[in-house]
C-alpha positions as CSV (number, residue, x, y, z in Angstrom):
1,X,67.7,-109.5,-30.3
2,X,65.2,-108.2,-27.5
3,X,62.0,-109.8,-29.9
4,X,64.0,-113.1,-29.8
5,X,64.6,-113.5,-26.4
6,X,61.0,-112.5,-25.7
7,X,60.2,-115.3,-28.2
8,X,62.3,-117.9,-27.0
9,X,62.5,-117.7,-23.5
10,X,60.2,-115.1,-21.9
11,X,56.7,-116.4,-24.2
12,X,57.6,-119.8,-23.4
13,X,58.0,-119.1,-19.5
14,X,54.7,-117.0,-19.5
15,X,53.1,-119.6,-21.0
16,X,54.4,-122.9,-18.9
17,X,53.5,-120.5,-15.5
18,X,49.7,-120.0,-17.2
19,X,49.8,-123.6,-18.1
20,X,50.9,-124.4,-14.2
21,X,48.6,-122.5,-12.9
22,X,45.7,-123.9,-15.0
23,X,46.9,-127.3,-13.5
24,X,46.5,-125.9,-10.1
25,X,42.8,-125.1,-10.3
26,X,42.1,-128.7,-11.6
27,X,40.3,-131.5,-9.6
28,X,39.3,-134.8,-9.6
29,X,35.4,-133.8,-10.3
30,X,36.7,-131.5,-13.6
31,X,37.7,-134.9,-15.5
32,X,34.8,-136.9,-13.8
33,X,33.1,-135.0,-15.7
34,X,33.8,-135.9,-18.9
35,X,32.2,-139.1,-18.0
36,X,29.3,-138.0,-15.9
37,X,28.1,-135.4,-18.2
38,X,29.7,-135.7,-21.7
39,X,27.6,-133.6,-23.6
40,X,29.0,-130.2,-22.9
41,X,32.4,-131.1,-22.6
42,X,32.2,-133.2,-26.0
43,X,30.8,-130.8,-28.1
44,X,32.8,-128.0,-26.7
45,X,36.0,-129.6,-27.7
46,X,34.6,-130.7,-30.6
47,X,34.0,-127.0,-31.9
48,X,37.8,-126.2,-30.2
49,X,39.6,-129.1,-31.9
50,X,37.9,-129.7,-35.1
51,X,35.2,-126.2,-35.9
52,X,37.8,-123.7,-34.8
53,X,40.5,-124.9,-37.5
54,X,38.0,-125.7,-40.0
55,X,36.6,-122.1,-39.9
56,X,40.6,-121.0,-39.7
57,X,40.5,-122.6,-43.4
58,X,37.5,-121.0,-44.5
59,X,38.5,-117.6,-43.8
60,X,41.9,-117.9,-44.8
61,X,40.4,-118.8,-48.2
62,X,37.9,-115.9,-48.0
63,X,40.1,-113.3,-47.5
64,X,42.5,-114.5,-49.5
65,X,45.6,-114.4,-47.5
66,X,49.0,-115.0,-48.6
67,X,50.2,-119.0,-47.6
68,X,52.3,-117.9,-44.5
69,X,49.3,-115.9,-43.3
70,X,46.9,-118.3,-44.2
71,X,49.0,-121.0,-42.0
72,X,49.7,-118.8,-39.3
73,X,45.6,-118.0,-38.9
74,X,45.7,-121.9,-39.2
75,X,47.8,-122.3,-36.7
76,X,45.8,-119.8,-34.6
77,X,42.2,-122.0,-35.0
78,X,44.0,-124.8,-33.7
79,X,45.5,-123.7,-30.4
80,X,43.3,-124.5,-27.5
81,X,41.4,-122.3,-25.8
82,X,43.1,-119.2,-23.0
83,X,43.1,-119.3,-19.7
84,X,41.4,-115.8,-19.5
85,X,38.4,-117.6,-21.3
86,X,37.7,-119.1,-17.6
87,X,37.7,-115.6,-16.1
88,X,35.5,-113.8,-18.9
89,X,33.2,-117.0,-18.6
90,X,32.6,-116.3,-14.9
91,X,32.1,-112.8,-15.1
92,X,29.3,-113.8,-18.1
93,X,28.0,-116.1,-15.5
94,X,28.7,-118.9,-17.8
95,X,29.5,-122.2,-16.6
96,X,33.0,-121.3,-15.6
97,X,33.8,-125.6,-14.5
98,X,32.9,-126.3,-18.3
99,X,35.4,-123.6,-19.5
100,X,38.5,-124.6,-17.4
101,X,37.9,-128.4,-18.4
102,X,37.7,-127.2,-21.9
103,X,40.8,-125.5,-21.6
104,X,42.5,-128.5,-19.7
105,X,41.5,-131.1,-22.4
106,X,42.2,-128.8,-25.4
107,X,45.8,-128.2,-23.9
108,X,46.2,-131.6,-23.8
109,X,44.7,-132.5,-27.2
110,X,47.5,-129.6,-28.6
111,X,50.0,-131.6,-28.5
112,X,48.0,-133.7,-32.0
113,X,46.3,-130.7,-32.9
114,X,48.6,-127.7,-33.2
115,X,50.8,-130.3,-35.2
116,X,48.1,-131.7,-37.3
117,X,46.7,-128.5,-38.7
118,X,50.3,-126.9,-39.1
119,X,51.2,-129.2,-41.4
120,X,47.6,-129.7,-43.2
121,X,47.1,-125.8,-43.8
122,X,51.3,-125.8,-45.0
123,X,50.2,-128.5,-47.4
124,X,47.1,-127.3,-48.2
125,X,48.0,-123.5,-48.9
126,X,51.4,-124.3,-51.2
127,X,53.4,-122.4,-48.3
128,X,56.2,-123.6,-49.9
129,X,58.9,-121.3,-47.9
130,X,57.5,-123.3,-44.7
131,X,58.3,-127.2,-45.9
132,X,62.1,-126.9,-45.0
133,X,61.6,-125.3,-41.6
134,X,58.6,-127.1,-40.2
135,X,59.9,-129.8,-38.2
136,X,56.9,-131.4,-36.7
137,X,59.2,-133.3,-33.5
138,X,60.0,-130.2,-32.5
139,X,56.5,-128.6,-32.5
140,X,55.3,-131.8,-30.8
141,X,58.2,-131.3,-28.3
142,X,57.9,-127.6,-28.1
143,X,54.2,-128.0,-27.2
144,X,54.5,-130.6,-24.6
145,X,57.2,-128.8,-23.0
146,X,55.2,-125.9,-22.5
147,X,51.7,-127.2,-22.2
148,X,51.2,-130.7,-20.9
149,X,54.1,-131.0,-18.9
150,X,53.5,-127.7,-16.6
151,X,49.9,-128.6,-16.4
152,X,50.7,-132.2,-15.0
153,X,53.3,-130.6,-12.5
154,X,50.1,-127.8,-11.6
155,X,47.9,-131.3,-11.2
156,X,50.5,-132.8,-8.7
157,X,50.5,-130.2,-6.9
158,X,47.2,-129.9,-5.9
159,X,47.2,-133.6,-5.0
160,X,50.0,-133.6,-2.8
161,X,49.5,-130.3,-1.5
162,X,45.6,-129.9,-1.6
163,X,44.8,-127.8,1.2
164,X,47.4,-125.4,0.5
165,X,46.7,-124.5,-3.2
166,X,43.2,-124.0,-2.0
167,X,44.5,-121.3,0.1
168,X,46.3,-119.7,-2.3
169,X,44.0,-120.3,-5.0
170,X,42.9,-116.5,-5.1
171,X,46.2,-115.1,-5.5
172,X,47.1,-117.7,-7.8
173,X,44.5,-116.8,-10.4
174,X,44.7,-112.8,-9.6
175,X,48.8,-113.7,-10.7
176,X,48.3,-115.4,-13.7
177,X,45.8,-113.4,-15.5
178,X,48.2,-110.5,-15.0
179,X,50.8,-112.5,-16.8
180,X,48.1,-113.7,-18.8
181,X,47.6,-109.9,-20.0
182,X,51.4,-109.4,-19.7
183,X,52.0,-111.6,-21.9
184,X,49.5,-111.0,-24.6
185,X,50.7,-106.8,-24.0
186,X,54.2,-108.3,-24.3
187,X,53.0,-110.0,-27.8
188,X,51.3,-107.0,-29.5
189,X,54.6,-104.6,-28.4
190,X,57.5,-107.4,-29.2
191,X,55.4,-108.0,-32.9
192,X,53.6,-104.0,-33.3
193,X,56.1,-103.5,-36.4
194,X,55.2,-107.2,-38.1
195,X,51.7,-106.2,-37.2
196,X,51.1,-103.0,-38.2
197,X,52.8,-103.3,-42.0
198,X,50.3,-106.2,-42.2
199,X,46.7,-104.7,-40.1
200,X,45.3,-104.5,-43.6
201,X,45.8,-108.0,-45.1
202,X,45.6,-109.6,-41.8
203,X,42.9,-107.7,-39.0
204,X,39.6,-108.5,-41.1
205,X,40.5,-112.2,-41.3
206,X,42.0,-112.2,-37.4
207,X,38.5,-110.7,-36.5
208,X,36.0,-112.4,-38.3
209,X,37.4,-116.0,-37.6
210,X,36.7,-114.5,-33.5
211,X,33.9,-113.3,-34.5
212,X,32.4,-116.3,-36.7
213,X,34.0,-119.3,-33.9
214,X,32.4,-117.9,-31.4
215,X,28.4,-117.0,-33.1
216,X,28.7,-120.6,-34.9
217,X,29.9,-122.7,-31.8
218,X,27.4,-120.8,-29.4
219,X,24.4,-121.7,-31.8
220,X,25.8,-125.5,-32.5
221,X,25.8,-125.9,-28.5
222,X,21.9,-124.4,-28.3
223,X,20.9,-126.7,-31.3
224,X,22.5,-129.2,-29.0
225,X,19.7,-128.6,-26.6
226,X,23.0,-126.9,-24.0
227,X,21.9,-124.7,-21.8
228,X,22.4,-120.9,-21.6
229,X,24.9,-121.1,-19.2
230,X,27.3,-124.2,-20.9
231,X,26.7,-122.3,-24.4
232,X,28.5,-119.0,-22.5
233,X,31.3,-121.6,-21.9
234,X,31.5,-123.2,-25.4
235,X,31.7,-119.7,-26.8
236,X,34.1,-117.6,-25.3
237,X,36.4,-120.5,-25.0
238,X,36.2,-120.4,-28.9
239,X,36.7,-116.6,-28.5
240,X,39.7,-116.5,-26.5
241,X,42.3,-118.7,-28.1
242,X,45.7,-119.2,-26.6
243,X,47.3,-116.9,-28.9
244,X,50.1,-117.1,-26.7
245,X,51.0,-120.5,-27.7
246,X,50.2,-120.0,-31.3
247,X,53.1,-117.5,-31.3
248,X,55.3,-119.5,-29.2
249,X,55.2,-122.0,-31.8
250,X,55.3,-120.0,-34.8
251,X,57.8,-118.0,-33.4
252,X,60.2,-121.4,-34.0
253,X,59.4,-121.9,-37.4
254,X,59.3,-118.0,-39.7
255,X,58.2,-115.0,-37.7
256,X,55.6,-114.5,-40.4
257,X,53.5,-117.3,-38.8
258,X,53.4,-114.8,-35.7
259,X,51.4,-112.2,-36.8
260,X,47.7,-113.4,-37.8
261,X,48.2,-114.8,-34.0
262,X,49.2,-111.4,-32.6
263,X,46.6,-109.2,-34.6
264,X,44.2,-111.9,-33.0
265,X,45.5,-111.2,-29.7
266,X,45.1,-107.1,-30.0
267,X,41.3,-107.7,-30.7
268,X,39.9,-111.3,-29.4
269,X,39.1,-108.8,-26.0
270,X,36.8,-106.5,-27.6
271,X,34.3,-109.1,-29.7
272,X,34.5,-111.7,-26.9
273,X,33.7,-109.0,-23.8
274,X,30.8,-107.4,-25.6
275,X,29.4,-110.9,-26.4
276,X,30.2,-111.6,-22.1
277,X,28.8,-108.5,-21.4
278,X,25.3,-109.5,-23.6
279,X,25.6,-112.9,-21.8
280,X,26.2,-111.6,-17.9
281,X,22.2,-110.6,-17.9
282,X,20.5,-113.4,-19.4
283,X,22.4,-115.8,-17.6
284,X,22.0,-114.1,-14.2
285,X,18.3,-114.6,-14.1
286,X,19.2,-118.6,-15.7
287,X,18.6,-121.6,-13.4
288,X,19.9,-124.7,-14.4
289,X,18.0,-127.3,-16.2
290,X,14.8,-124.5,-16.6
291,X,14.8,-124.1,-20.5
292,X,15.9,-128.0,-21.2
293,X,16.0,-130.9,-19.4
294,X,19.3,-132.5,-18.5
């Protein structure tokens, strides 16, 4: 009863306040540049929307994971990007305005996405048991409800309220990585049996498709001639998946679909804040536009 209601109703609320919050931080500037400089933005949400789920494939089909596994890692590769991607950006001394935009527009492109690859991978993998309870409305729904809709309320409020959300802006963020955290904790606690009967068949996928996203998409932005800085961004953000979501939604469908997200969730830290860690020297000596020009 207590994993339910933490599924349900607790997830979902932890969620729509991270989702508000992200709204919050947004300005005009963040979506002006999408137009004024595309290049980072475009290839980082290519490797978020179309990379991340491909490779969610790929190791599904190395490993050889069992259909509702392989559709819950599926699942996984296609939720956008976590907020605490922005934070662990700006303590690499990435180019944290590149990462929240990233996380913005990915949230936004969930609503096509998470549905999308849900029913491609069900499809694809015979997961048979899913057809019946997969009703893709209701994702659609689900993921609007707690996505898009909180992050166009956060929006509004920092138009109408500008110089106040600036104020708070601090405490704001400080908040909602701790529910952030919270919620991830509350994850790995609410779904620790699920998780550890299947570490074995699950963890090595969970950690290589981290591990792989964020290596392949960091070397696809430098072959893109992206600096030091925006490849940081593009990285972690593939790193740091909104696992959160991913078991909000599977949660609604076969609690099975929960638990690549949740092993996911136990280890995307460790991979992603070495590679931060490695990033937080070169890219404190970087100045922009000195190893390609713009």
């Amino acid at each position: 009863m207590e994993d339910s209601i933490f599924s349900a109703v607790l997830l979902p609320l932890a969620l729509a306040v991270i989702m508000l919050s992200l709204g919050m931080s947004l300005t005009p500037e963040d979506f002006k540049r999408v137009f004024v400089k595309p290049r980072g933005v475009s290839i980082g949400l290519l490797n978020l929307v179309l990379l991340s789920p491909l490779l969610a494939f790929a190791v599904a089909h190395a490993f050889s994971l069992e259909p509702a596994f392989a559709v819950g890692l599926v699942l996984l590769g296609a939720s956008p990007g976590g907020i605490l991607a922005n934070l662990l950006t700006h303590f690499a001394r990435g180019d944290t305005a590149l990462s929240i935009t990233m996380t913005a527009f990915s949230s936004l492109a969930a609503v096509i996405t998470v549905p999308l690859f849900l029913g491609l991978a069900t499809s694809h993998f015979g997961a048979t048991q899913l057809d019946e309870q997969v009703d893709m409305l209701g994702v659609v729904a689900r993921v609007l409800t707690i996505t898009v809709i909180p992050l166009a309320t956060g929006l509004w409020l920092r138009a109408r309220y500008a110089r106040r959300v600036v104020e708070i802006g601090g405490t704001v963020r400080r908040l909602t990585a701790l529910v952030f955290i919270a919620a991830v904790a509350g994850v790995i606690v609410a779904e620790h049996d699920r998780v550890l009967d299947n570490l074995g068949a699950v963890a090595a996928a969970a950690v290589t498709l981290n591990v792989v996203a964020m290596s392949t998409s960091f070397w696809i932005a430098r072959l893109s001639r992206l600096d030091s800085r925006q490849s940081t961004a593009i990285a972690i953000e593939l790193g740091i998946h909104n696992a959160v979501l991913a078991i909000a939604v599977g949660a609604t469908i076969a609690d099975v679909l929960t638990v690549p997200a949740a092993v996911y969730a136990s280890f995307m830290f460790i991979p992603a804040g070495l590679f931060a860690w490695l990033m937080y020297g070169r890219n404190r000596a970087f100045q922009p536009g000195a190893e390609y020009p713009q």
